[in-house]
Wavefront OBJ file of the C-alpha trace (Angstrom):
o trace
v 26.411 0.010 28.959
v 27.288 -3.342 27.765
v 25.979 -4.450 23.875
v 23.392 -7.080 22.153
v 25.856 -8.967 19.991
v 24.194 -10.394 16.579
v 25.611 -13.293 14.945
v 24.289 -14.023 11.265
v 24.092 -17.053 10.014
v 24.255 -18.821 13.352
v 21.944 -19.859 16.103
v 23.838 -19.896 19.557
v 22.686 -21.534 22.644
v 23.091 -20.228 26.320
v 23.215 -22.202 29.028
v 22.730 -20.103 31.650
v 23.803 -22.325 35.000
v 22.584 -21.234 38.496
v 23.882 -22.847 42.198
v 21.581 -25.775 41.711
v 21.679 -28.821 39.628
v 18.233 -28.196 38.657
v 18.643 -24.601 37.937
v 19.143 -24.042 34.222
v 17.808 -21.846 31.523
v 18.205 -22.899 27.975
v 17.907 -20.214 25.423
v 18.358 -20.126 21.706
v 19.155 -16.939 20.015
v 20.906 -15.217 17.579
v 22.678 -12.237 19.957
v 24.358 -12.219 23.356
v 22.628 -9.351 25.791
v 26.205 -8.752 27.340
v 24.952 -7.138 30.334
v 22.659 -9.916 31.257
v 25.782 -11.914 30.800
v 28.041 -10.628 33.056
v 25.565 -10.069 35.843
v 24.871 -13.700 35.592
v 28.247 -14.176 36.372
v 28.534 -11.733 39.037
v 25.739 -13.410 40.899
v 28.312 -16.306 40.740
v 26.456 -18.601 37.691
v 28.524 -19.947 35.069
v 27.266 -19.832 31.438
v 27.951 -22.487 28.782
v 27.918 -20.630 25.027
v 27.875 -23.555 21.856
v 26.464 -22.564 18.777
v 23.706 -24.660 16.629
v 23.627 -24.092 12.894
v 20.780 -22.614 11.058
v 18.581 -24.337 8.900
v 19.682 -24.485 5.444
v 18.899 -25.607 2.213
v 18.447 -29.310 1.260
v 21.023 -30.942 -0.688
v 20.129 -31.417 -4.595
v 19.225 -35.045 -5.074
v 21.956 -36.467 -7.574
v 20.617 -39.425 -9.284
v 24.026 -41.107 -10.595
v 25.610 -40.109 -6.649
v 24.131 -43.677 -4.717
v 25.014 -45.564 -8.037
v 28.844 -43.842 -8.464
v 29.336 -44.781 -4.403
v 28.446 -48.315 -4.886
v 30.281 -49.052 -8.028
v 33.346 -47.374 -6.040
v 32.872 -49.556 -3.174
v 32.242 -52.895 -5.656
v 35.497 -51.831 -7.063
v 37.353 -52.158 -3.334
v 35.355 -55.137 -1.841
l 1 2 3 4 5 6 7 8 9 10 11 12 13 14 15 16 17 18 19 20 21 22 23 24 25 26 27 28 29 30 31 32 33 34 35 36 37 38 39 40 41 42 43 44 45 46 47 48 49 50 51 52 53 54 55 56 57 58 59 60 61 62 63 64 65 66 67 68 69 70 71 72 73 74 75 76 77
């Protein structure tokens, strides 16, 4: 009945939150199973949604960057 939501580009993390302190699931995906959802709820859980980003690609090392950024704060001191 209900959807699997996928989000691209983004890695989202359920918390999925039961009576007790001690009762949590921690999942990391890239959809929402809506029907699990809301019957989580139902059974009176509470969910906590955040989202983590995906890996990407390193940054370019720029050789005159460090140098520029400490002649800048020379310049200020």
């Amino acid at each position: 009945m209900w959807p699997t939501v996928i989000w691209q580009g983004t890695q989202l993390v359920l918390y999925y939150i039961g009576e007790d302190e001690s009762d949590v699931e921690v999942r990391e995906t890239r959809g929402i199973d809506f029907e699990e959802f809301f019957l989580h709820l139902d059974r009176g859980g509470s969910i906590f949604v955040t989202m983590k980003p995906m890996n990407r690609r390193p940054e370019p090392e720029v050789p005159w960057k460090e140098e520029a950024t400490s002649e800048l704060l020379r310049d200020y001191a």
